[in-house]
Structure formats: structure tokens, C-alpha cells
Backbone bond lengths (Angstrom), bond angles and torsions (degrees), N, CA, C in turn:
res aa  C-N    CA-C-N  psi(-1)  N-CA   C-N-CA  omega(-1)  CA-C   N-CA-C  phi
1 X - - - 1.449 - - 1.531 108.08 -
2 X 1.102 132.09 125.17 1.367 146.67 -178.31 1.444 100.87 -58.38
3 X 1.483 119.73 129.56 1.636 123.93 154.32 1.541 98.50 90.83
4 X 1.505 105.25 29.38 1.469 101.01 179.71 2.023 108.16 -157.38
5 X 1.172 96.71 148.26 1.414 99.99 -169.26 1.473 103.06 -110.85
6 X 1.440 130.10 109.10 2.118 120.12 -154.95 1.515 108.40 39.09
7 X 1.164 114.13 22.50 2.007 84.31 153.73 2.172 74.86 108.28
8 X 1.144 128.34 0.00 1.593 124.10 -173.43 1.555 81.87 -95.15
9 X 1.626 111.20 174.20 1.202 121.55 -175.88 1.779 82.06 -112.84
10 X 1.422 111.14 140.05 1.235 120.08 167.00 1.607 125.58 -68.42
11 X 1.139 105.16 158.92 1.898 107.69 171.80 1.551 116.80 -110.08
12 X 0.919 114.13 -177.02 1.298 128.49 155.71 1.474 132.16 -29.45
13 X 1.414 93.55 -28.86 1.821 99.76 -153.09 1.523 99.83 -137.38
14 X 1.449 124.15 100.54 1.301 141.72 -172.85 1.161 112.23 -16.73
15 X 1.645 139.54 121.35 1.843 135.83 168.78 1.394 77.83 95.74
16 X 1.496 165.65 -83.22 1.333 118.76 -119.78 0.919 103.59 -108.77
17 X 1.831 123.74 164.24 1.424 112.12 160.42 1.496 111.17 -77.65
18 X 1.839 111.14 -170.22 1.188 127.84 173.33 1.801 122.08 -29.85
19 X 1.460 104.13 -59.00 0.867 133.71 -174.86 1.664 133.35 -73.95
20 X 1.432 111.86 -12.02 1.398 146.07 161.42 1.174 102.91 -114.09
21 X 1.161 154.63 22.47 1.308 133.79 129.04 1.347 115.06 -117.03
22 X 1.352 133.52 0.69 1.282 121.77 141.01 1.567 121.66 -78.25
23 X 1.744 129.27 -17.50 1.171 111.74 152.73 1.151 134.39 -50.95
24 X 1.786 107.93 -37.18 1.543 113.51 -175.92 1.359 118.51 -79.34
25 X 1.538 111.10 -14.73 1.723 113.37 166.86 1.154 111.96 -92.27
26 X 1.494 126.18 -6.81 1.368 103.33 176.06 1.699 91.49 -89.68
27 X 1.121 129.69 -36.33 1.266 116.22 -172.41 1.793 111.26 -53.24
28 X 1.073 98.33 -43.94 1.543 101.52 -157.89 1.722 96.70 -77.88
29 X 1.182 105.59 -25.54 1.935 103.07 166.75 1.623 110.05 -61.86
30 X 1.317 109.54 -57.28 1.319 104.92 171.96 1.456 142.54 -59.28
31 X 1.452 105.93 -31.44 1.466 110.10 165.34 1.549 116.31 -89.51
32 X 0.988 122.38 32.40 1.604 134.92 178.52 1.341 95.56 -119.79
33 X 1.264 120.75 -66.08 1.376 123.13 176.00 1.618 120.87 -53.80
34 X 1.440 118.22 -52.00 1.159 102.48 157.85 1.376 140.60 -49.80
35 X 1.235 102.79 -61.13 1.797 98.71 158.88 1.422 127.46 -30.55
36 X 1.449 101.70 -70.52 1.732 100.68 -175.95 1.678 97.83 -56.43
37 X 1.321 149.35 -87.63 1.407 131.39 176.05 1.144 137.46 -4.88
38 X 1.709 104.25 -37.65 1.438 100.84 176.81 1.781 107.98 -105.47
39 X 1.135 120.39 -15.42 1.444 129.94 170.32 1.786 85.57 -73.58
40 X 1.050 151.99 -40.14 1.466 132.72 -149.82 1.863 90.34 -95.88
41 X 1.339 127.09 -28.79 1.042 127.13 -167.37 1.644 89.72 -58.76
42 X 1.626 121.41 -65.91 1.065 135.84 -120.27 1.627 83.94 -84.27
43 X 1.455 129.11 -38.06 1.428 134.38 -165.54 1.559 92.37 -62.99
44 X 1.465 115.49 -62.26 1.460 115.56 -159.26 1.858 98.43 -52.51
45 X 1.178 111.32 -48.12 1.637 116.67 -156.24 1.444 100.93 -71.99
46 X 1.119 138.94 -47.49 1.463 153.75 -114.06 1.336 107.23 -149.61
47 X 1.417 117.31 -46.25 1.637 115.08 -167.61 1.599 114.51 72.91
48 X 1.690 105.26 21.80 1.681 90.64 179.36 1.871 96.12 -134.17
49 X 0.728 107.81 161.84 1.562 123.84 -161.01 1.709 92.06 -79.90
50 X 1.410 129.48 155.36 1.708 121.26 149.50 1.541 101.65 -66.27
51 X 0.932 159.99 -19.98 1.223 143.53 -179.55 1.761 100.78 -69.98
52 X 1.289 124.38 -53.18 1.439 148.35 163.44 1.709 106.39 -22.80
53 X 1.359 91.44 -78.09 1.636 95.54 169.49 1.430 133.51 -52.95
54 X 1.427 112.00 -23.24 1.526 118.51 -176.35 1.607 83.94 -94.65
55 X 1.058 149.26 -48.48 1.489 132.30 -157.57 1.925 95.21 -84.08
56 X 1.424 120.04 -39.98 1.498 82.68 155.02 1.276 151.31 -86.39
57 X 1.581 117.03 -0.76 0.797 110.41 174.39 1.936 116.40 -90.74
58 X 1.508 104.18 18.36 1.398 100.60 -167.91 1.959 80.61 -102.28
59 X 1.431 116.56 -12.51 1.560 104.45 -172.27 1.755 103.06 -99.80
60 X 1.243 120.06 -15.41 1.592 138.97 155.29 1.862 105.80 -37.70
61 X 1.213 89.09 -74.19 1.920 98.58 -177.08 1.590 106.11 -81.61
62 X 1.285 134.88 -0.49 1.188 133.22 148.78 1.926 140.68 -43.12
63 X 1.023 118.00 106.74 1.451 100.70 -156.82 1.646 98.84 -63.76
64 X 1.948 93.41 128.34 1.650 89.18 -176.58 1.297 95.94 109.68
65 X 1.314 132.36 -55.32 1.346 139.69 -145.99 1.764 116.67 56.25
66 X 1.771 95.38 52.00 1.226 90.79 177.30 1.540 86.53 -143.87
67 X 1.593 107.01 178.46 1.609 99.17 -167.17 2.283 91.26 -165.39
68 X 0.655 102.74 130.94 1.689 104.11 176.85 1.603 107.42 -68.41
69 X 1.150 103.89 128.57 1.551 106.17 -173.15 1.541 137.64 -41.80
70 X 1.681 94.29 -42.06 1.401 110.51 157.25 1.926 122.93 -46.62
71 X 1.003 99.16 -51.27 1.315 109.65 -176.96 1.584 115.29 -63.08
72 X 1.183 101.45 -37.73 1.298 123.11 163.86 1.770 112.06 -40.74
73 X 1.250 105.20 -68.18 1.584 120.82 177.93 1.462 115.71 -41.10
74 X 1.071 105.33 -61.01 1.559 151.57 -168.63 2.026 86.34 -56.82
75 X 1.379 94.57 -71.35 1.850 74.39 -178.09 1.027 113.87 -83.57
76 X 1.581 143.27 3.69 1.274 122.18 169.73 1.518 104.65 -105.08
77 X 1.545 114.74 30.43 1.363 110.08 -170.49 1.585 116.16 7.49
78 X 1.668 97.61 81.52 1.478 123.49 165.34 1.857 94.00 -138.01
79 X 1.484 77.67 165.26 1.706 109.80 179.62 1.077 100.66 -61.91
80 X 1.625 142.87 137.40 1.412 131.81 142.10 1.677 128.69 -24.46
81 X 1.281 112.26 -28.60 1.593 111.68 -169.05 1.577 87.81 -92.64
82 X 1.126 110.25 -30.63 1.828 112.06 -154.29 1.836 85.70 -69.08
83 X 0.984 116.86 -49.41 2.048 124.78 -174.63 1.515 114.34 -67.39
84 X 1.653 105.63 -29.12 1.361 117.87 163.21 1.431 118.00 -64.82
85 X 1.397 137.85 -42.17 1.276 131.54 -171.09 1.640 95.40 -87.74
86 X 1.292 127.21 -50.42 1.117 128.15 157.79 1.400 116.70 -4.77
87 X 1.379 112.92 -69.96 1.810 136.42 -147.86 1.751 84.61 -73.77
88 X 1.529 127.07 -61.67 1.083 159.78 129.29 1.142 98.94 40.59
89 X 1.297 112.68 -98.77 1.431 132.48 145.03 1.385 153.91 14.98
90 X 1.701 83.57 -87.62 1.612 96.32 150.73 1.060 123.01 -85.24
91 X 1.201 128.23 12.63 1.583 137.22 163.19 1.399 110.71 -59.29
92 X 1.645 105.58 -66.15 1.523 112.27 174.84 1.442 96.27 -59.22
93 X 0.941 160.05 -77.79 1.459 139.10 -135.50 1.541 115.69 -83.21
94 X 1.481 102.16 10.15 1.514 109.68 156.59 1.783 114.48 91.23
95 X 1.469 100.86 1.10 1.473 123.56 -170.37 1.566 108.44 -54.74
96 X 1.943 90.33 -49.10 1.863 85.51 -158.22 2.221 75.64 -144.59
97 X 1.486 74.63 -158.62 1.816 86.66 -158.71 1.406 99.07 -145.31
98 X 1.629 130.87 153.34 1.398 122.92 164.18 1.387 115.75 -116.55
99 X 1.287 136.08 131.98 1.464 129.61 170.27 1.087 120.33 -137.47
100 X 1.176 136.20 168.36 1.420 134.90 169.23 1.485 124.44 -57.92
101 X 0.978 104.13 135.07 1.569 111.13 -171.34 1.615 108.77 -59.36
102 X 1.205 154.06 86.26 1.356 138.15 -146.16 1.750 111.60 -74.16
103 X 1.994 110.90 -23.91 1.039 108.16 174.03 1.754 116.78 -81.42
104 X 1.570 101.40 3.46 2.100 91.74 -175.11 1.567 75.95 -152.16
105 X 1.290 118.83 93.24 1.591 109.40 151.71 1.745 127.22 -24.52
106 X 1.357 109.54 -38.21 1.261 114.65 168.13 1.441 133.56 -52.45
107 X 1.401 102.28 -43.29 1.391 123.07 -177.08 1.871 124.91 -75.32
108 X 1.141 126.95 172.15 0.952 130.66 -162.60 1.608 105.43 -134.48
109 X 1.331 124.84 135.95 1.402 102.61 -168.38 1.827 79.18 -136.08
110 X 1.828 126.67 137.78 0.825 126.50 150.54 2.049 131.51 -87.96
111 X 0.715 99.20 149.42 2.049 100.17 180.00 1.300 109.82 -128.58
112 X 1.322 114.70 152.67 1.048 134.35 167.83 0.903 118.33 -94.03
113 X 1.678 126.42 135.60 1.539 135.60 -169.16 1.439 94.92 -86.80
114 X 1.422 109.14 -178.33 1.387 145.47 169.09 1.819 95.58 -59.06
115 X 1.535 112.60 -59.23 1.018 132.30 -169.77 1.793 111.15 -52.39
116 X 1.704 93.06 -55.85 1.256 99.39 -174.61 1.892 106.98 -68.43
117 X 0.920 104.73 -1.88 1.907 89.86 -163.56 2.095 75.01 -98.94
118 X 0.549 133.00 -61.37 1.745 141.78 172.19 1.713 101.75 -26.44
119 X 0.906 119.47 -42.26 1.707 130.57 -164.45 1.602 87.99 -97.52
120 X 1.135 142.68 -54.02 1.470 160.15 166.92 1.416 104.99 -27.32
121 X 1.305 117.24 -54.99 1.353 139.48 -154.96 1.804 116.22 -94.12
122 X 1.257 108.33 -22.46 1.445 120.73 174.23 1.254 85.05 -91.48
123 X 1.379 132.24 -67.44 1.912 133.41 -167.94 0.941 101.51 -20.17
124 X 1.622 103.91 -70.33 1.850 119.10 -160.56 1.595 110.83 -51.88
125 X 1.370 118.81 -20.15 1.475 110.58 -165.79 1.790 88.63 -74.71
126 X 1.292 105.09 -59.09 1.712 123.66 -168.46 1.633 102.19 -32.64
127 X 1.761 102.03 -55.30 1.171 91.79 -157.75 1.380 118.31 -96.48
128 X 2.052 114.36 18.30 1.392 117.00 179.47 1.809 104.31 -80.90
129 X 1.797 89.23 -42.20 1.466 106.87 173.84 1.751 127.80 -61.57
130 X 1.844 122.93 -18.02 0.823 151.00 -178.70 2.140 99.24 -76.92
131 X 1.145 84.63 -45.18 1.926 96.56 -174.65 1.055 108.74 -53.22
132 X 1.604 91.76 -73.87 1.812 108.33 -174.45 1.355 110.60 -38.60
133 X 1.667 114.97 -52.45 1.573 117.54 -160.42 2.052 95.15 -71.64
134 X 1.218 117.64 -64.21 1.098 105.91 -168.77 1.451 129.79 -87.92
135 X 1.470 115.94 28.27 1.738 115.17 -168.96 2.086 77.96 -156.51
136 X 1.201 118.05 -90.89 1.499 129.36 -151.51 2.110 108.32 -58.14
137 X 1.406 105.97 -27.45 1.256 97.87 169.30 1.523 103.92 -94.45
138 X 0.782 143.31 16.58 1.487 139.18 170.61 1.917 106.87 -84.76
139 X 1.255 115.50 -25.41 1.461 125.96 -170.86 1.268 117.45 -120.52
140 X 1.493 117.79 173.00 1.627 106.13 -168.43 1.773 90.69 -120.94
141 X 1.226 116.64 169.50 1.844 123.03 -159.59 1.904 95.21 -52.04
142 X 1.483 110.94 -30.89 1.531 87.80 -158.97 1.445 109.91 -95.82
143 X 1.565 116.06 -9.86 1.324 138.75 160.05 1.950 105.62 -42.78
144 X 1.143 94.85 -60.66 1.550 121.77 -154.99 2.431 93.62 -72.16
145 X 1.394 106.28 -54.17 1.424 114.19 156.52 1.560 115.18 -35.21
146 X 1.525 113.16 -74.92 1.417 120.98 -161.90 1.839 106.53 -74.22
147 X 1.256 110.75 -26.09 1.779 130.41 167.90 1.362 112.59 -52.27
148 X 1.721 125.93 -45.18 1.211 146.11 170.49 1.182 116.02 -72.07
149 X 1.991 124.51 -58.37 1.320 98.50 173.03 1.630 122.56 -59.47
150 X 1.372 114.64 -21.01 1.618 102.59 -155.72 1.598 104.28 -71.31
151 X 1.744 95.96 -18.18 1.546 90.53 -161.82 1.488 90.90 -89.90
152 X 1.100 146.22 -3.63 1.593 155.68 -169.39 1.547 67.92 -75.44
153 X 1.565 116.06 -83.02 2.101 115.66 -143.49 1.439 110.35 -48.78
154 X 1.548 98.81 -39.60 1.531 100.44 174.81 1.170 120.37 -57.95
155 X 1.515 137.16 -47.91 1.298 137.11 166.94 1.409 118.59 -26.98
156 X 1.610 89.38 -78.99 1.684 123.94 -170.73 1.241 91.42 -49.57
157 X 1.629 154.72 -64.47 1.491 148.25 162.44 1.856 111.10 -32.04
158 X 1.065 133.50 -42.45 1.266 128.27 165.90 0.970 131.99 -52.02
159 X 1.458 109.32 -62.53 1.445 132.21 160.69 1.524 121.07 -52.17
160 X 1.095 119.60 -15.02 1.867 123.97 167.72 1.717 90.80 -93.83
161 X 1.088 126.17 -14.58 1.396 99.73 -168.23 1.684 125.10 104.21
162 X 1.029 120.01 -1.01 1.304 129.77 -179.64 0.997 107.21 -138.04
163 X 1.716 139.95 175.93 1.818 96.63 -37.93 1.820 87.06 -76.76
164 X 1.707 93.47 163.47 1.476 116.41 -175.21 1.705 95.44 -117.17
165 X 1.413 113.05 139.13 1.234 111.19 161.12 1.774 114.64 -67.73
């Protein structure tokens, strides 16, 4: 049947119907918007980016509070250079530190200062209070449950490798 994908009425946008591609734009409206809101919260208050805060707080819970740069990338699925200017960064502002990896001469291991877990620690308040207001009060507990697993399957499907565009 013409204008239909199994018996669905088609959209705009090749493979989905109506109804799957306004889920995927409302999603992708909303997690744009959230981000920038809560990345704009965190710049005005803090001076550190949400990307900033998740890479220190991933070297915070780090044993050591240090983490090899790569690895670094790798969980914030960013580019190596993109975590490098990053690291960079908060270098000058006294956040974190770079040294040689002592177990792989090759490697690069970043740390978190005194400073940075202090700068970390005011963020985190901003940006627990930043959540709630713009993502967790918007939904009701079982919204916020079924919101979490889906985005868990979606992950966990990425992360195996499938499906790939």
C-alpha cells in the first residue's frame, strides 16, 4: 500500500512511520534542550561545561582520582583530541594535572586536584538541582523508571554494536 511502512502511515523521513519519527524528534528536541540548560546553568555558576563535570567527576570515582586519557574518551564517547583540549583546559584552571602514566611510559594519565574535587563538588550540587528542575520534575516516578530503562536498552544496543547506521 503506498504511503505506508507494514500497514503504518509513513513520515517524512525514510523507514519510519508518523509516529516514530515524531518520537525521535521529540526526543532529540528534548535532549538538546536539556543539555544546553543544564550546560548553560553550569557555565554561568561554575565556569565548567557539563561535559567538564562528567569528565571530572568520572576522575573523582577513579581509583586515585586518576584515569588514562584514552579511557577517558572512551567513556565520554569523545574523540581523543576533543578530551585532550578538554584535559588542557582544566589544567590551567588548576582542576586536574597531566603525567606520565608510570605503568606504560606511553600513556598519559589525568588527576584530579584538591581543587578540582572542590570545583566538582559545588557543580554537582547545581547540576543535581539543574536535573530535577529541568528533566525529573517534568515526569511522574513511573515515567522517570520506564525513561531510564529504555535509555539503559538503547545504550546497552550501542555498546554491543548494533544496530549501526
Amino acid at each position: 500500500m503506498p504511503g505506508t511502512i507494514g500497514g503504518r502511515t509513513a513520515s517524512d523521513t525514510p523507514g519510519l512511520d508518523i509516529a516514530e519519527q515524531r518520537a525521535w524528534h521529540n526526543f532529540l528536541d528534548a535532549a538538546h534542550r536539556v543539555f544546553a540548560t543544564i550546560n548553560r546553568a553550569l557555565v554561568d555558576e561554575h565556569d565548567l561545561t557539563l561535559h567538564d563535570v562528567r569528565l571530572l567527576e568520572l576522575l573523582a570515582r577513579s581509583p586515585g582520582g586518576a584515569a588514562r586519557m584514552g579511557d577517558l574518551a572512551e567513556a565520554l564517547t569523545a574523540l581523543p583530541s576533543r578530551v585532550t583540549r578538554q584535559i588542557h583546559r582544566l589544567e590551567k584552571q588548576g582542576l586536574v594535572t597531566r603525567a606520565a602514566n608510570p605503568g606504560d611510559g606511553r600513556g598519559v594519565l589525568a588527576r584530579i586536584t584538591p581543587e578540582g574535587r572542590g570545583a566538582l563538588g559545588a557543580a554537582m550540587k547545581s547540576y543535581g538541582a539543574a536535573v530535577r528542575t529541568n528533566f525529573l520534575d517534568s515526569l511522574t516516578r513511573p515515567q522517570v523508571t520506564a525513561m531510564s530503562e529504555n535509555c539503559r536498552k538503547i545504550s546497552a544496543g550501542l555498546r554491543s554494536g548494533y544496530p549501526s547506521a
